[in-house]
C-alpha positions in Angstrom: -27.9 -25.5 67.1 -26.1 -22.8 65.3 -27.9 -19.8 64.0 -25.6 -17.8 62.9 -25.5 -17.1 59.2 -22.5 -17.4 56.6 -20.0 -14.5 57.0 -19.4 -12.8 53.4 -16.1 -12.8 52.6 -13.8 -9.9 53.3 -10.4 -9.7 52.3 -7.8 -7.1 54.6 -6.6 -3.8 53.6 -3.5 -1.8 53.0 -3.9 -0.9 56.7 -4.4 -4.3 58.0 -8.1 -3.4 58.8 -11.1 -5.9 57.1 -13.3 -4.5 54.2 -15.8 -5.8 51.4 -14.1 -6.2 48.6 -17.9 -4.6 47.0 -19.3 -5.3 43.2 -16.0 -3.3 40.9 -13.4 -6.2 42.2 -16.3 -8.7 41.5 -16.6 -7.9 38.2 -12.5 -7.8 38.0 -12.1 -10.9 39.1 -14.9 -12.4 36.9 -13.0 -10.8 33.7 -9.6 -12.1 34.8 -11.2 -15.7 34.9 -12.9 -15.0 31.4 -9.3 -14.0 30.2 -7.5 -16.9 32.1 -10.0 -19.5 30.6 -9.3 -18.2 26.8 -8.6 -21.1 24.5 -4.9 -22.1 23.7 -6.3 -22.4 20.6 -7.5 -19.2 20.1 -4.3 -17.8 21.2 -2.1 -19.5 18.4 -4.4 -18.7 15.9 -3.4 -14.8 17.5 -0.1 -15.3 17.5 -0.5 -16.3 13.5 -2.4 -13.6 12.1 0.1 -11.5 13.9 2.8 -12.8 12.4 1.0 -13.0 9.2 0.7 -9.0 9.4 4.0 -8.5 10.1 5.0 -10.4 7.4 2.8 -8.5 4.3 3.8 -5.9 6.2 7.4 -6.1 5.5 6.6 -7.3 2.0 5.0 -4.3 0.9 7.6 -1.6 2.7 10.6 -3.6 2.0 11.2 -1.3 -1.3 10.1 2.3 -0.6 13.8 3.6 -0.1 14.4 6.9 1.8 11.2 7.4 3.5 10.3 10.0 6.2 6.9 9.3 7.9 4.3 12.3 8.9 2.0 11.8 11.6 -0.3 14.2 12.8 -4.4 14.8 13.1 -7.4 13.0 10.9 -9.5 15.3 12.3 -8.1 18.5 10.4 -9.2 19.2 7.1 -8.1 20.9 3.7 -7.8 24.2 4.3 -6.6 24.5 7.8 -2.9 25.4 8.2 -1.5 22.1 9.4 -3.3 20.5 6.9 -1.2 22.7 3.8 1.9 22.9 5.7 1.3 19.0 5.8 0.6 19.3 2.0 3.7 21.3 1.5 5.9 19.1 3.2 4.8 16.0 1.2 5.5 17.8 -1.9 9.3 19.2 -0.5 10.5 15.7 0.6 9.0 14.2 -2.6 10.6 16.7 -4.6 13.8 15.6 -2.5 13.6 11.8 -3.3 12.3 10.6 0.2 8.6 8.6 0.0 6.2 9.4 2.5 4.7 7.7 4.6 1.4 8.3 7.0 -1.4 6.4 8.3 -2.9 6.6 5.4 -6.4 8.1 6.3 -7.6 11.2 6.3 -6.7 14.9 7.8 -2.6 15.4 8.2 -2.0 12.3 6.6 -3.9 12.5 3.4 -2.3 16.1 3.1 1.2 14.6 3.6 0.3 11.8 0.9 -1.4 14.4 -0.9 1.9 16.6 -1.3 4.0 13.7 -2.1 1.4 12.0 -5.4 0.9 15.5 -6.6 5.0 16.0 -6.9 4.9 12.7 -8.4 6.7 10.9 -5.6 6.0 7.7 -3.8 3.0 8.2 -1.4 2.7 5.2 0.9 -0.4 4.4 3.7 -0.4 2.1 6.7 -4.3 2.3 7.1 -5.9 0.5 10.1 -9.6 -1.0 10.2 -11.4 0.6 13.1 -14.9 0.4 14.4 -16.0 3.2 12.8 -13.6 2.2 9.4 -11.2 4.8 8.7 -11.2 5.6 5.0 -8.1 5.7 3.1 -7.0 8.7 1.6 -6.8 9.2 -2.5 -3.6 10.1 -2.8 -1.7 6.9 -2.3 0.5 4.8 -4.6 1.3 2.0 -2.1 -1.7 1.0 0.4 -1.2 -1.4 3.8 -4.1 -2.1 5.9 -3.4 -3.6 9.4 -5.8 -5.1 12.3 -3.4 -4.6 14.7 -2.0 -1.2 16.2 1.0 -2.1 17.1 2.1 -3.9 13.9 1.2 -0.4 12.2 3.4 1.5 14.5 6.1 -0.6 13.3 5.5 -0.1 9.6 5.3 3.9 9.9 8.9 3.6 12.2 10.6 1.2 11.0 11.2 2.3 7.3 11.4 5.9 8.3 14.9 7.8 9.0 13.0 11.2 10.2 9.6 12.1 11.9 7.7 15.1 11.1 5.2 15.9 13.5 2.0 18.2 12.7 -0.4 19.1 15.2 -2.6 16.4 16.2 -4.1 14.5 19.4 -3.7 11.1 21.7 -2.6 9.4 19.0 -0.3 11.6 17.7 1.3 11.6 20.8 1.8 8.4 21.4 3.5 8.2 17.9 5.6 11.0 18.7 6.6 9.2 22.1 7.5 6.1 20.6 9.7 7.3 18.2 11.5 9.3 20.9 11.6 6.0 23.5 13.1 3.9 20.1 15.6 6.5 19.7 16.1 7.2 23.7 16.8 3.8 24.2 19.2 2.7 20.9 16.4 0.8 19.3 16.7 3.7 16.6 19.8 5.6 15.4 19.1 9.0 16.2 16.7 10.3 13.6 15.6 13.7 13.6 12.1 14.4 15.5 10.8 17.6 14.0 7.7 19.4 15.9 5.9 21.9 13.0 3.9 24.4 14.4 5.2 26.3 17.0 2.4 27.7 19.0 0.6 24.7 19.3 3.5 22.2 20.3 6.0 24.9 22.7 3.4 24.8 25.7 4.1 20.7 25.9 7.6 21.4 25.6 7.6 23.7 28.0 5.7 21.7 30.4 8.1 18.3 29.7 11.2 20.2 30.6 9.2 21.6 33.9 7.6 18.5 34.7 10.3 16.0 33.5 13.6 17.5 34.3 12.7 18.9 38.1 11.5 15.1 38.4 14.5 13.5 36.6 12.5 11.5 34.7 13.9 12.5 31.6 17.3 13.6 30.6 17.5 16.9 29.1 19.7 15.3 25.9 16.6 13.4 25.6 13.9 16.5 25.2 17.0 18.5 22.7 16.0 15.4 20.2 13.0 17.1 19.3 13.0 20.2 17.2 10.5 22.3 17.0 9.9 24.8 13.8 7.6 26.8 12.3 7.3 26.0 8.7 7.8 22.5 6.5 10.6 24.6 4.4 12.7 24.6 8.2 11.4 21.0 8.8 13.3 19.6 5.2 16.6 21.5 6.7 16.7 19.6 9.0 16.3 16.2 7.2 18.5 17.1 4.5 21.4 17.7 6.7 21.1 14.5 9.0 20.4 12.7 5.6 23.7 14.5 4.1 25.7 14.0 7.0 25.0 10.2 7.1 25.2 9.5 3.5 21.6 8.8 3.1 20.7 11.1 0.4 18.4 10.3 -2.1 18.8 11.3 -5.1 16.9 14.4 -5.8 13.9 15.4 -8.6 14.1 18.4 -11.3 
C-alpha cells in the first residue's frame, strides 16, 4: 500500500530549479480564467458603446475650427500661477480665433476654458465620469462627456493643431507623451508642443535628454519638439507662426 501523499504542484524556474508557484500566481491565474470566461456577449456590447462614443464624439467636435487643446492639473486652483497663466492663455488664443479645448473639469482646464468664454471665444470640454465624478467646469460653450479614457484622448488630439502644456501630474504626462509619440511616429503632422512654466518642467527635460539620449531611446530631434517657455504671451508665438507658416490662420478678433 502506498502512503505517500499527493505532491503539490510545482512548476520550474528561470534557473531550471523547482519552486511553489505560492498564493500571488494563484490568484493570477484565477483572474486570467475570470477574464478568459467573459461573455462574447458582453464584449460586443463593448465594442458598441465604444463605437457609440466615438461616434457623438466626432459629432460634437466636427465644427470647432482651429482649436488648440490645454492640458494641465485639476488639482490647482484660481489664484495659483499656472492656473492665470492658463486663464491668460485661453483668453490670447481666443482673442486669436483658435477654440479651446481641455478636459473640461476643474483646475488648468477650467482656467483655460475660463480665458477663452470670458474673451467670448469657443470654450469646448471633453469631461470623463470618474468614481469620484469630476465636475465640469462653468465656463464652457460646448460639453462632451466620455466613459472611456482613451476615446477622450482622442477628442482633446485629434481636433487640436498645437499643445499647450501647464504644470500638472500622471495624467498630464501621459497627455503630453501621447501627443509627442503621435507626432514622433507620423500619426500627427508636427504640431507645436509648448511646456509653460519653466522651473517646473526644465528638471524633466533635463533628465529625458540624460536618461534618454545616453540610452538612445529617444532621438534628440524628438526631445527639440517640445518647447519650453515661461509665459502664455511666448506660448501664442509659437502657435501663431506654425499656424502662419502652414496657412492655418484663423481669422482674428478686435
Amino acid at each position: 500500500m502506498n502512503d505517500s501523499k499527493p505532491v503539490k504542484p510545482t512548476h520550474p524556474d528561470v534557473k531550471g530549479k523547482v519552486s511553489d508557484p505560492g498564493q500571488p500566481a494563484k490568484v493570477l491565474r484565477e483572474e486570467n480564467l475570470l477574464i478568459a470566461r467573459s461573455s462574447w456577449a458582453g464584449d460586443l456590447l463593448r465594442v458598441g458603446r465604444i463605437a457609440l462614443e466615438f461616434i457623438r464624439g466626432y459629432r460634437a467636435m466636427r465644427t470647432i475650427g482651429p482649436a488648440v487643446t490645454i492640458f494641465g492639473s485639476a488639482r490647482l486652483k484660481e489664484g495659483h500661477p499656472a492656473y492665470e497663466g492658463a486663464r491668460e492663455m485661453g483668453r490670447l488664443l481666443a482673442k486669436s480665433g483658435f477654440a479651446v479645448i481641455t478636459g473640461g473639469g476643474p483646475g488648468i482646464m477650467e482656467a483655460g476654458n475660463r480665458g477663452a468664454f470670458e474673451a467670448g471665444g469657443h470654450s469646448v470640454g471633453c469631461n470623463i465620469h470618474l468614481p469620484h465624478e469630476q465636475h465640469e467646469n462653468p465656463y464652457l460653450s460646448r460639453l462632451v462627456t466620455f466613459y472611456y479614457f482613451f476615446v477622450r484622448k482622442v477628442m482633446l488630439i485629434k481636433y487640436s493643431a498645437a499643445f499647450v502644456i501647464f504644470p500638472g501630474g500622471f495624467g498630464t504626462l501621459d497627455e503630453l507623451t501621447e501627443a509627442l509619440t503621435l507626432i514622433q511616429t507620423g500619426k500627427l503632422p508636427d504640431f507645436p508642443v509648448v511646456l509653460v512654466g519653466r522651473a517646473y518642467w526644465e528638471g524633466l527635460l533635463a533628465w529625458a535628454r540624460e536618461a534618454f539620449l545616453e540610452a538612445k531611446t529617444v532621438d534628440v530631434r524628438d526631445l527639440d519638439r517640445i518647447t519650453l517657455v515661461d509665459s502664455p504671451a511666448e506660448a501664442m508665438e509659437i502657435i501663431w507662426a506654425y499656424a502662419s507658416r502652414e496657412n492655418g490662420v484663423p481669422n482674428a478678433k478686435n
